[in-house]
N, C-alpha and C positions, 0 to 999 in steps of 0.2 A: 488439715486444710485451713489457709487463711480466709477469713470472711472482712470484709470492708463495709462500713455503715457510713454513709454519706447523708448530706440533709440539704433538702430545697425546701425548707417552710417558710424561714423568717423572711420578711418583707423591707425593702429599703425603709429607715425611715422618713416621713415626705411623701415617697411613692408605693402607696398600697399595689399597685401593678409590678413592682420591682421586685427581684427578689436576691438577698444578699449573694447565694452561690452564683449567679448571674454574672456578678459583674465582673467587668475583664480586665483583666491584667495581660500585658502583650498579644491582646487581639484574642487570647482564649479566659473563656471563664474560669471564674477561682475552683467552681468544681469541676472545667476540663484540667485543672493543675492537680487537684486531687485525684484524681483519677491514673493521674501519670504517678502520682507519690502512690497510690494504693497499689499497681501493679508493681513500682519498684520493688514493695516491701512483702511482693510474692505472693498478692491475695488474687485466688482463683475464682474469687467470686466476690461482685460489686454489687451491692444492695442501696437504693435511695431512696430518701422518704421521701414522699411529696404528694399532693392534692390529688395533682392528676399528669396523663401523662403527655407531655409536649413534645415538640420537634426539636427541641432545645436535647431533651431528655433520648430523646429519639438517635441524634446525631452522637452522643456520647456515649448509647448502647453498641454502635457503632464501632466507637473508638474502642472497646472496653472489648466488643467481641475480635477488635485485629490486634489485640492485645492479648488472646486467648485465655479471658476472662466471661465468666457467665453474668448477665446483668439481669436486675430484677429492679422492680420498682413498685413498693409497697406504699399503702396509704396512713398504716397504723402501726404502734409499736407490737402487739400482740403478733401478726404475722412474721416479725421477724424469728420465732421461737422453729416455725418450718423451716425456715431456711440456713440456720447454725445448729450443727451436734454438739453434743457436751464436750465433745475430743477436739471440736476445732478454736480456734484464736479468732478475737475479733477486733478485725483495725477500728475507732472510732474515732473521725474527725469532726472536729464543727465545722457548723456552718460560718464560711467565711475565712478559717484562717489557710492564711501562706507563708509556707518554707521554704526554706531552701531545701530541698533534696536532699544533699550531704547528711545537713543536721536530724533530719527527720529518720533519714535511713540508720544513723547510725546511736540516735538515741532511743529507737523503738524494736530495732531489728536483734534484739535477744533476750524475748520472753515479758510475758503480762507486766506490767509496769503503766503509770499516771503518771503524765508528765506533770510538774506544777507549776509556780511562781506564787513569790511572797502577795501577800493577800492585799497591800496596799501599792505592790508593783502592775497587779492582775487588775483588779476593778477598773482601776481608770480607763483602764486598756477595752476594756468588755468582757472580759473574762470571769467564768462564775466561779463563786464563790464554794470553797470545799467545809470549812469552817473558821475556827477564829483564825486563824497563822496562814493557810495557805485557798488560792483558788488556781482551780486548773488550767491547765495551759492549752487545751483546745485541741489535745490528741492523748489516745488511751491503747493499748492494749490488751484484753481480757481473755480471759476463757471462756470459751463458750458455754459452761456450766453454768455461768451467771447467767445467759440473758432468760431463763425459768423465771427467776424473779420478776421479771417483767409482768408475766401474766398475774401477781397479785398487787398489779397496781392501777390505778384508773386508768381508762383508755383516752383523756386525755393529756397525759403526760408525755414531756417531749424525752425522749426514750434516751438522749445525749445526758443531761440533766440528770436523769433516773436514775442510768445504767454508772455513771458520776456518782450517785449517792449509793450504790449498789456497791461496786469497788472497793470504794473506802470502806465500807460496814465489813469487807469480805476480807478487809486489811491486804488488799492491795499492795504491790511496792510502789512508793513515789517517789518520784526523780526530780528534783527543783531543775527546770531548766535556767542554765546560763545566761546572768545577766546579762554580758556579752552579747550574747544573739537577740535581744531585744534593743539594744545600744544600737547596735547596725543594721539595723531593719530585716534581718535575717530572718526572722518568725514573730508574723502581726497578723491582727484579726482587722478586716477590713468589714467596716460597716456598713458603707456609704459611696458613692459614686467621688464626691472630691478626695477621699482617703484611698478610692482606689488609684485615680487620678495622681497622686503624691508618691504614690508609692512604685508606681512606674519606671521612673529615671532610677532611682535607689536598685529597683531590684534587676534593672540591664546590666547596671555598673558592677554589682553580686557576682551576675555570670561573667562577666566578662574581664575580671578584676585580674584573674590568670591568665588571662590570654598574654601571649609571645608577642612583646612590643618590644622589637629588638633594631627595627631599622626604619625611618623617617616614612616611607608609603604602610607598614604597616601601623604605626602613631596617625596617622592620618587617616587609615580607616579604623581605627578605634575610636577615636575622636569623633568621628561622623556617626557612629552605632553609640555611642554615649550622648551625642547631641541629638541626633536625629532617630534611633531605634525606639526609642518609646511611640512616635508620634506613626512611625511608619507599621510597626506591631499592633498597633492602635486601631490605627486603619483598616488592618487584614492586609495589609500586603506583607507577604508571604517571601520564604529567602530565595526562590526558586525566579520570582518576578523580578528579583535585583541582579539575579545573576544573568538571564535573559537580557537584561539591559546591557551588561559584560562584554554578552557576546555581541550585542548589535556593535557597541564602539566597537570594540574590536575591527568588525567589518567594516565599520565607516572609516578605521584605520589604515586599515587592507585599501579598500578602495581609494582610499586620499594619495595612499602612495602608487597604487599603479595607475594614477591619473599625473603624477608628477611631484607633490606635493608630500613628499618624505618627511620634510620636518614638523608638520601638523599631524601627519601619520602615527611616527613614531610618539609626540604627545598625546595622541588618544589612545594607542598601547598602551601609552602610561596607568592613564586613567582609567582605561579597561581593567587593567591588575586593579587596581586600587576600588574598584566598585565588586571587582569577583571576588578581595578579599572581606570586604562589607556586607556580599553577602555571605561567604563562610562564618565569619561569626555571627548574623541573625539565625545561623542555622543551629549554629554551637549553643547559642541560649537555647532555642526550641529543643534541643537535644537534654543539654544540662537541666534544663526545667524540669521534663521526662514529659514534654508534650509531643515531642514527635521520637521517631526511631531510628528514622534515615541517615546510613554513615554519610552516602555520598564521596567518603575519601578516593575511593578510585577512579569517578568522574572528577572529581578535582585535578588530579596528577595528570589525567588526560588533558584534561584543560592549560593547563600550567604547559605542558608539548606544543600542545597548538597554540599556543600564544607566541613561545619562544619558534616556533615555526614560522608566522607572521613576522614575527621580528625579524630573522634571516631574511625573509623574502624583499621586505624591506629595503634590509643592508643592499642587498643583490641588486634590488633596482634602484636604487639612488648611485650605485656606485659609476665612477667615470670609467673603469677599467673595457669593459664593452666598448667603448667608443675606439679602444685604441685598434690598428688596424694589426691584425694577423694573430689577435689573442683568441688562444681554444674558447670555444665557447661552455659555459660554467665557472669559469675561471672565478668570475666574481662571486661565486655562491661562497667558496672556499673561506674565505675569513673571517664568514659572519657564524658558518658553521664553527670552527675551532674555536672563537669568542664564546658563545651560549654552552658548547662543549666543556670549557675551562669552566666558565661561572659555576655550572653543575658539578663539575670533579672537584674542584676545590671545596664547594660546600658539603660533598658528602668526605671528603678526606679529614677534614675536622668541622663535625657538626655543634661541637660546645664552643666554639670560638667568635667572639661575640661579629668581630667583623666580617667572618664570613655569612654573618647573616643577610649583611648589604647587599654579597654577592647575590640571595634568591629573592631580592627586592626589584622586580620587573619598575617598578617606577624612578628608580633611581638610573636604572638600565636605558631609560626610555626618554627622560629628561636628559641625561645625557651623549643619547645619538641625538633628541631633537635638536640640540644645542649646537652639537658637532655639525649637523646636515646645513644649521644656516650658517653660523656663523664660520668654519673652518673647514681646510680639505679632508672630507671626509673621508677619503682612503686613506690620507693618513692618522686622521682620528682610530679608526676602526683597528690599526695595524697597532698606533700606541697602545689600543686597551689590551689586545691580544700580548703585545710585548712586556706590558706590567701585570699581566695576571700569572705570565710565565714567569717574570720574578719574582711574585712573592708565594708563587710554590715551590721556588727553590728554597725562598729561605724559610719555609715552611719546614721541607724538608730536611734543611740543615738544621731547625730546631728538635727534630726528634732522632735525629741521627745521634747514635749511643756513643761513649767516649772513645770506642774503637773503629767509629766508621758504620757498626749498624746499624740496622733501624731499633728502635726501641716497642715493644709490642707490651703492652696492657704498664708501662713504667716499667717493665724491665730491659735486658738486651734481650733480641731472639734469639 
């Protein structure tokens, strides 16, 4: 069994009320971040030191038990000896640092090992001191057979520090961590409320460095979760409150156009996409963090239906075709269906192709019916997009059609 040793003691310095695990990084504290690093790396049971026990502590027992993790909260290092066997592993992080996930999981997730850094890389940083050449890098992995030692050390020693000089005397493996991931803010010890504050925008941009910026609406909600996600995670607003906003445009969309007003419509469709993908990635960070758990992917794809449902309804009712006298009634739904139809089949017919990513860009969709509703005839706006998405799935098609007229399946003929 893994065990996780966490620490609430040290104090901001400046504010004796403060206390470094406290402070928050995207709306959750560095030890609600630990906590998500501690279940990643499979520990069934979360142990924190601290005074005494708060709502703070309270709320991340919480977390730890929908995590299916046991939580305890100890005042001295001596009780930790109850609560780790000889046979079990034990995570130990300081107080204060954050990683990225990635690097944490895959630098500690195979067997007892000290992280370190070079001793004049470390210090400045805050980092203690191991001896001449190296100080540690503020995560440990042991054997629970160590922490016995504890009990022949004064009670008050801070048991990070200890179980640190413990390790090493027990020759430990050490691992220099990567200067690398100290270059790009990748794993820092936050002391302080303005260092947390600094570290904020750096580490949105971390998660979200991979995100899929493949078409102009989704660069524009990257853009906005790079510019604006720190201060809104900051706040405690939540990705669920951004997506709630989604759906309102949306409906004030909805309703602009069945009051008459299509082309304002179809722009705050626009916008709707483009705020429901702003909020899929504040959710992607909360996820990649390991602060939340929520896929959410199948309420998304639901979403993404009703949106492009909105949009037909749209089409349907701005169109002139109803007006003409002895036309079936439906008629005008027809075009706007077979347009969102194409967009969709073309993007799953070739999903690595970088243009067809435009086609699942609802904003570029939407900017250009608003366009079409004021400025030109919109039935025939609507009919050209339908008539150029069917050509370039022909010549889609004739691009993978094999020297004889086949199709070509995985690069070969079928």
């Amino acid at each position: 069994m893994r065990v996780a040793l966490l620490s609430l003691m040290d104090a901001v310095p400046g504010e004796p009320q403060g206390l470094r695990g406290l402070l928050p990084i995207g709306g959750r504290s560095i030890l609600r971040h630990q906590l998500g690093l501690s279940l990643g790396l499979g520990c069934s049971r979360v142990v924190v030191l601290a005074e005494t026990l708060t709502n703070d502590l309270v709320a991340l027992q919480h977390a730890a038990e929908a995590g299916g993790a046991r939580f305890h909260v100890i005042a001295s290092a001596r009780a930790l000896a109850q609560l780790v066997a000889a046979e079990d592993e034990l995570l130990v992080l300081g107080e204060g640092l954050l990683a990225m996930p990635e690097d944490a999981l895959r630098l500690l997730g195979d067997g007892p090992v000290v992280l370190t850094l070079p001793v004049e890389t470390g210090l400045p940083l805050g980092f203690e001191r191991i001896d001449i050449n190296s100080a540690g890098a503020g995560a440990m992995l042991l054997p629970g057979k160590l922490i016995a030692a504890l009990s022949d050390l004064p009670g008050d020693w801070n048991p990070g520090s200890a179980l640190l000089r413990i390790a090493s005397q027990a020759r430990i493996v050490q691992r220099e961590l990567p200067a690398l991931l100290m270059d790009q803010g990748r794993w820092r010890l936050i002391r302080d409320e303005a260092e947390a504050h600094r570290a904020e925008p750096g580490w949105v941009r971390l998660h979200t460095a991979s995100a899929q910026v493949r078409s102009p609406g989704s660069w524009i909600a990257a853009g906005v979760v790079r510019w604006l996600g720190p201060a809104l995670l900051h706040a405690g607003t939540r990705p669920y409150v951004i997506a709630l906003g989604a759906c309102i445009t949306a409906l004030l969309g909805a309703g602009a156009g069945w009051f008459g007003w299509c082309g304002p419509g179809f722009a705050m469709l626009a916008l709707a996409w483009v705020v429901h993908q702003v909020a899929g990635l504040l959710a992607r960070v909360e996820r990649d963090s390991l602060i939340a758990w929520s896929g959410g992917a199948p309420l998304d794809r639901l979403a993404e239906w009703v949106l492009d449902g909105i949009f037909v309804a749209l089409c349907a009712w701005r169109s002139e075709i109803p007006k003409v006298a002895g036309v079936p009634w439906g008629i005008a739904w027809f075009p706007p269906v077979v347009l969102f139809l194409l967009l969709r089949l073309l993007r799953r017919l070739q999903p690595d192709e970088a243009w067809t990513w435009w086609l699942s860009d609802r904003f570029i969709t939407g900017t250009l019916l608003a366009l079409g509703s004021i400025l030109l005839p919109f039935d025939f706006v609507l009919r050209a997009l339908v008539v150029s998405l069917m050509v370039a799935g022909l010549i889609f098609a004739r691009r993978v059609e094999g020297p004889a007229g086949g199709m070509r399946a995985g690069g070969k003929l079928a």
